[in-house]
DSSP file (Angstrom, degrees, kcal/mol; ACC not computed):
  #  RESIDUE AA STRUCTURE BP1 BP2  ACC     N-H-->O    O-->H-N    N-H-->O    O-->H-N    TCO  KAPPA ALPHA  PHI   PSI    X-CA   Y-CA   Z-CA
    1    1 A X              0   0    0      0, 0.0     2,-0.5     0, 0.0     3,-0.0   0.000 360.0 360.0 360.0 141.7  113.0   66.9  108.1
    2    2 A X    >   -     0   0    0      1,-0.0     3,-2.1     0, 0.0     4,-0.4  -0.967 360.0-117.7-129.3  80.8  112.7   68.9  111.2
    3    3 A X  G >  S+     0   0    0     -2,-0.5     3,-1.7     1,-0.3    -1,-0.0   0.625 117.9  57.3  24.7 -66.3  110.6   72.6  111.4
    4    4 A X  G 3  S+     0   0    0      1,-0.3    -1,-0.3     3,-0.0     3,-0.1   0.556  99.6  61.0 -66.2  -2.8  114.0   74.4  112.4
    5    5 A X  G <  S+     0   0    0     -3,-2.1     2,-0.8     1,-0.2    -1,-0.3   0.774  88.5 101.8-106.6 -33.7  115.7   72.9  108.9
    6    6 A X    <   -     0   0    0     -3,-1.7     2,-0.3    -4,-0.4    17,-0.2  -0.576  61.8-161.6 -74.4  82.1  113.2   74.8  107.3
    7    7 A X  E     -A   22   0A   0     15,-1.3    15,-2.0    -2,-0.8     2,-0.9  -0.381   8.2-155.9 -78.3 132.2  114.0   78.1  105.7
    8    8 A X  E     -A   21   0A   0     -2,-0.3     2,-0.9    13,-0.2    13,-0.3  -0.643   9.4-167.1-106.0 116.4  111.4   80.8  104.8
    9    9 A X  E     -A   20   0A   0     11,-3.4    11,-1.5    -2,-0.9    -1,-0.1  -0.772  17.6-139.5 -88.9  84.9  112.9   83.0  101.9
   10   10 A X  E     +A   19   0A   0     -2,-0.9     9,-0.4     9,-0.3     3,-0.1  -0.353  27.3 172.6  -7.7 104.1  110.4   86.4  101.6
   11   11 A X  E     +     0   0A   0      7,-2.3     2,-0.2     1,-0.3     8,-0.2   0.393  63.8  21.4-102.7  19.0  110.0   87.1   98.2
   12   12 A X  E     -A   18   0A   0      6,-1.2     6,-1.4     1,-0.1    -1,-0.3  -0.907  65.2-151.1-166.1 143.9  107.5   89.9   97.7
   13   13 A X  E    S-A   17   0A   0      1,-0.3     2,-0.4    -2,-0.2     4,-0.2   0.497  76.9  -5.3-114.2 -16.3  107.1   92.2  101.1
   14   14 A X  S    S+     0   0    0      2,-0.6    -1,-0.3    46,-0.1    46,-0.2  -0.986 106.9  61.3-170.9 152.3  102.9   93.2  100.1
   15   15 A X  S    S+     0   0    0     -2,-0.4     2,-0.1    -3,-0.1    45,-0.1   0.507 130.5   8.0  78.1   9.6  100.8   92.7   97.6
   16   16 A X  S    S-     0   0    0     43,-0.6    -2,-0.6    17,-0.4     2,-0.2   0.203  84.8-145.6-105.2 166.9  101.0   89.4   97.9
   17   17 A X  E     +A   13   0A   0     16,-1.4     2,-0.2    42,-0.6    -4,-0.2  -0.561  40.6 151.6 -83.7 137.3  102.7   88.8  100.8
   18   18 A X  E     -A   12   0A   0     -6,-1.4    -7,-2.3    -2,-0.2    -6,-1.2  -0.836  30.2-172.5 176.2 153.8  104.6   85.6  100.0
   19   19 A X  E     -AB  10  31A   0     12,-1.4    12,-1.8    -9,-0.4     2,-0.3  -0.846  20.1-133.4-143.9 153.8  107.5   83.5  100.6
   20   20 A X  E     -AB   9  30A   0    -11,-1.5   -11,-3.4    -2,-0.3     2,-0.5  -0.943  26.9-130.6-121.4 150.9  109.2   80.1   99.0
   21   21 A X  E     -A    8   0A   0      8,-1.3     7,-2.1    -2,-0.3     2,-0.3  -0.971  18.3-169.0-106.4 118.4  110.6   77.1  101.7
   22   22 A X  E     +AB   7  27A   0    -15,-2.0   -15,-1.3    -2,-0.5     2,-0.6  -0.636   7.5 178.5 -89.9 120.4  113.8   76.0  100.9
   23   23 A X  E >  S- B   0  26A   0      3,-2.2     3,-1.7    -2,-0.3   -17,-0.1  -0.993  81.5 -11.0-124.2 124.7  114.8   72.6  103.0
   24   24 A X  T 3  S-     0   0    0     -2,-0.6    -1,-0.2   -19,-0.3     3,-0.1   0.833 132.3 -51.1  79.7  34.0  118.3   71.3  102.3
   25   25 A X  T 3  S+     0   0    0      1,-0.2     2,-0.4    -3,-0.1    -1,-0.2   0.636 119.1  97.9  82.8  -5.1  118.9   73.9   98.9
   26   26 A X  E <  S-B   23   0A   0     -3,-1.7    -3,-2.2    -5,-0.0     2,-0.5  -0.972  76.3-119.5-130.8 138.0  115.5   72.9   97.3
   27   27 A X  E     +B   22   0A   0     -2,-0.4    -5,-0.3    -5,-0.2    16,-0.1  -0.570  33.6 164.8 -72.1 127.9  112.3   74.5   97.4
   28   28 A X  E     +     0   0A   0     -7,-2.1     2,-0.2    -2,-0.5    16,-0.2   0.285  59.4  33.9-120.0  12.3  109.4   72.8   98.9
   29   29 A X  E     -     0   0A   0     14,-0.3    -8,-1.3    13,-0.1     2,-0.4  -0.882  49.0-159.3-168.0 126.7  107.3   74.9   99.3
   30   30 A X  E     -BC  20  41A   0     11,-3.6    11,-1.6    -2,-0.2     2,-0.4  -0.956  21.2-166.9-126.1 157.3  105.6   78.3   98.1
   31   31 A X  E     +BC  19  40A   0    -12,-1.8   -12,-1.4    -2,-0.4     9,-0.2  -0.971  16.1 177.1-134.0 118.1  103.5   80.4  100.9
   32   32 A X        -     0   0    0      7,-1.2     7,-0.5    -2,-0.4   -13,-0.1  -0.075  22.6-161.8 -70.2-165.5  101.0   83.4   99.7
   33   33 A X        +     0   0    0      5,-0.1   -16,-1.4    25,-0.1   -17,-0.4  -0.164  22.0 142.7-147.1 145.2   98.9   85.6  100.7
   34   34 A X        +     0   0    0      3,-2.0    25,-0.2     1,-0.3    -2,-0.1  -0.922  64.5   2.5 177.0 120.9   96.2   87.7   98.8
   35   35 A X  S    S-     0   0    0     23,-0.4    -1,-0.3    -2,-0.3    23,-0.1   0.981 131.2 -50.2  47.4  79.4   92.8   89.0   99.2
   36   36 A X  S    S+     0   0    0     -3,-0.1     2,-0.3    18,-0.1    -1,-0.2   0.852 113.7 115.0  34.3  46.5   92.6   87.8  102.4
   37   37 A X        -     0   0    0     21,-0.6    -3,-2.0    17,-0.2     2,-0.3  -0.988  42.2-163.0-142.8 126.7   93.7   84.2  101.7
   38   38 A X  E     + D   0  53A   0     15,-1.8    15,-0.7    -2,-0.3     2,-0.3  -0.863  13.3 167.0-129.3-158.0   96.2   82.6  102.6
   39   39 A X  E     - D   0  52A   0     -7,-0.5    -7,-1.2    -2,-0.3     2,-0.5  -0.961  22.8-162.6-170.4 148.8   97.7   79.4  101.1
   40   40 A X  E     +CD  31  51A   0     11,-3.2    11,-2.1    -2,-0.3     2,-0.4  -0.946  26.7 172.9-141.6 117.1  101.1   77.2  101.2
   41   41 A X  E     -C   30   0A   0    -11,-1.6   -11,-3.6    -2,-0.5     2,-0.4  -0.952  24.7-110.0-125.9 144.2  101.2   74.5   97.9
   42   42 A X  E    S+ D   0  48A   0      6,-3.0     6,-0.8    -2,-0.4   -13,-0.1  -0.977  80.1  13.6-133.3 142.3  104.0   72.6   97.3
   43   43 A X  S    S-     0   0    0     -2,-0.4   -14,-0.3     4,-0.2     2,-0.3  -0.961 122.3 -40.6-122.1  10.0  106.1   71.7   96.1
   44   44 A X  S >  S-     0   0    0      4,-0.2     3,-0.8   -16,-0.2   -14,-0.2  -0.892  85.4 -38.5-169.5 173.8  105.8   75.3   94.1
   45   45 A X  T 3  S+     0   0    0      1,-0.3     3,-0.1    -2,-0.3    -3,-0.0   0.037 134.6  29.8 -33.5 115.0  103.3   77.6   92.6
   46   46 A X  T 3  S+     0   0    0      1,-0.3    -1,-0.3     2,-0.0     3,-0.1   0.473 102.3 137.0  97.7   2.6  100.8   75.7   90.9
   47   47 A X  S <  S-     0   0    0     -3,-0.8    -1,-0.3     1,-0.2    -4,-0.2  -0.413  71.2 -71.7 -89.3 155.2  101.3   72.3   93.9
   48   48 A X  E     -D   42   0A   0     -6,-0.8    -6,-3.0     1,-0.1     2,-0.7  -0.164  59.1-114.0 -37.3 134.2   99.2   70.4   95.5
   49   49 A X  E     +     0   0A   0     -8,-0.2    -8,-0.2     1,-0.1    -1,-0.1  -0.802  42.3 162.4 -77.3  95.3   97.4   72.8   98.4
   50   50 A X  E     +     0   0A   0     -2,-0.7     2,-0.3   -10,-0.4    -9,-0.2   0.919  68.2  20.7 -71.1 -35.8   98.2   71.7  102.1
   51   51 A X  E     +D   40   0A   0    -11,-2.1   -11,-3.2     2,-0.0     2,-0.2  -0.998  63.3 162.4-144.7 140.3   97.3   74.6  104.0
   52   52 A X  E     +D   39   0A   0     -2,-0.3     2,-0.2   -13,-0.3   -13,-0.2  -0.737  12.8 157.6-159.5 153.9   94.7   77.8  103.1
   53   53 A X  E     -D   38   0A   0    -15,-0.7   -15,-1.8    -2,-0.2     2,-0.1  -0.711  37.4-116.7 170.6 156.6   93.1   80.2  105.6
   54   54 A X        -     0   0    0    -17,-0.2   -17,-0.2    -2,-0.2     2,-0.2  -0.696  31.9-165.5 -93.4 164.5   91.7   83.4  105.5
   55   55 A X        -     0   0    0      2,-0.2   -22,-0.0    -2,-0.1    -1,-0.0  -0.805  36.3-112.0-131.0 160.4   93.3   86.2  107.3
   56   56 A X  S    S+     0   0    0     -2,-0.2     2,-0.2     7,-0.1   -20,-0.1   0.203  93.8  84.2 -94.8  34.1   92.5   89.6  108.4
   57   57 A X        -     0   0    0      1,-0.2    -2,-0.2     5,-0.1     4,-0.1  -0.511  61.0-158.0 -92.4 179.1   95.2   91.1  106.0
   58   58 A X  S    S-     0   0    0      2,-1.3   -21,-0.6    -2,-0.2   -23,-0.4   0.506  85.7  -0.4-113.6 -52.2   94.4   91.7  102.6
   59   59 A X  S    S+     0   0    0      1,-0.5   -42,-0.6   -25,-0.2   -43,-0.6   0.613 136.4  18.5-121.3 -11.7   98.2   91.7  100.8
   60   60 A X  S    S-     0   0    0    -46,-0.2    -2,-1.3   -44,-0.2    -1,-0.5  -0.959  98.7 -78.8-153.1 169.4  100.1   91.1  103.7
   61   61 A X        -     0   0    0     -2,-0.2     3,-0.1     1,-0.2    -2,-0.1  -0.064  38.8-147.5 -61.1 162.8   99.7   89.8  107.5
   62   62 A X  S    S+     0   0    0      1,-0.2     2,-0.6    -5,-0.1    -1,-0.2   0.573  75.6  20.4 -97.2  -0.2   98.1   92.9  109.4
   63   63 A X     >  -     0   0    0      1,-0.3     4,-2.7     2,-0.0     3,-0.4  -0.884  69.1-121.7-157.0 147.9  100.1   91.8  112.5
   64   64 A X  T >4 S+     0   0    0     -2,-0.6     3,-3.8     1,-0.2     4,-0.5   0.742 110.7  59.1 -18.6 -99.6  103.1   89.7  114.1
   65   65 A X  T 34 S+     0   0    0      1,-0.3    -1,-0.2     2,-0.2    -2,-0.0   0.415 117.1  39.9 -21.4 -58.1  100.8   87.3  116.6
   66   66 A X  T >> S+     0   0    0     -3,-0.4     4,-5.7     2,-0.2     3,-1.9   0.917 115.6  47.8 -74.4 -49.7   99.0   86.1  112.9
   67   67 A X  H <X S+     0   0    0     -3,-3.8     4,-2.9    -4,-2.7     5,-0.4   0.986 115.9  41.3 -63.7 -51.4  102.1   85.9  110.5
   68   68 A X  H 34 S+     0   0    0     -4,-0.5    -1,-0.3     2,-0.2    -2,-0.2   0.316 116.6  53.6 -67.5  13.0  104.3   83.9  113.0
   69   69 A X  H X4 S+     0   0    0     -3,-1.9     3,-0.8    -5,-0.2    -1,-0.2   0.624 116.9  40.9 -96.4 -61.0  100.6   81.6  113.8
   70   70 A X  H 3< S+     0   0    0     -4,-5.7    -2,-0.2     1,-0.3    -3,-0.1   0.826 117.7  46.7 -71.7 -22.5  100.3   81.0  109.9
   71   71 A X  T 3<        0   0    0     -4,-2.9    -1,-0.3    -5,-0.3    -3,-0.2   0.430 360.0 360.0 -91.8  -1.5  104.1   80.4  109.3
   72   72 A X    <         0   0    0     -3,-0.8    -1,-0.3    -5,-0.4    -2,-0.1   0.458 360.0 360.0 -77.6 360.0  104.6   78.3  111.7
């Protein structure tokens, strides 16, 4: 699986900020962010946590530079 195979579906624009990654038609992955936290468990909501950091957003990123750092 490759980075670029990876697609990041938006599903909530604020409040939290948050997204599912879909590789290959299946989700692997669900991405958050809320109260300043943010947090990527897989292989959905309730998954093992791989990646957490706080952010200076609260419900969503407050800038480009940070969302495209953390989504990466």
């Amino acid at each position: 699986m490759k980075p670029e195979e990876i697609v990041l579906d938006k599903t909530c624009c604020i409040c939290p900020e948050q997204y599912d990654a879909i590789y290959d038609d299946a989700t692997i992955a669900y991405l958050r962010l809320r109260h300043g936290h943010f947090t990527v468990q897989c292989p959905d909501v309730g998954g093992r946590l791989v990646y957490s950091a706080n952010v200076d957003g609260d419900g969503c990123f407050d800038n480009e530079h940070e969302r495209e750092f953390h989504l990466q």
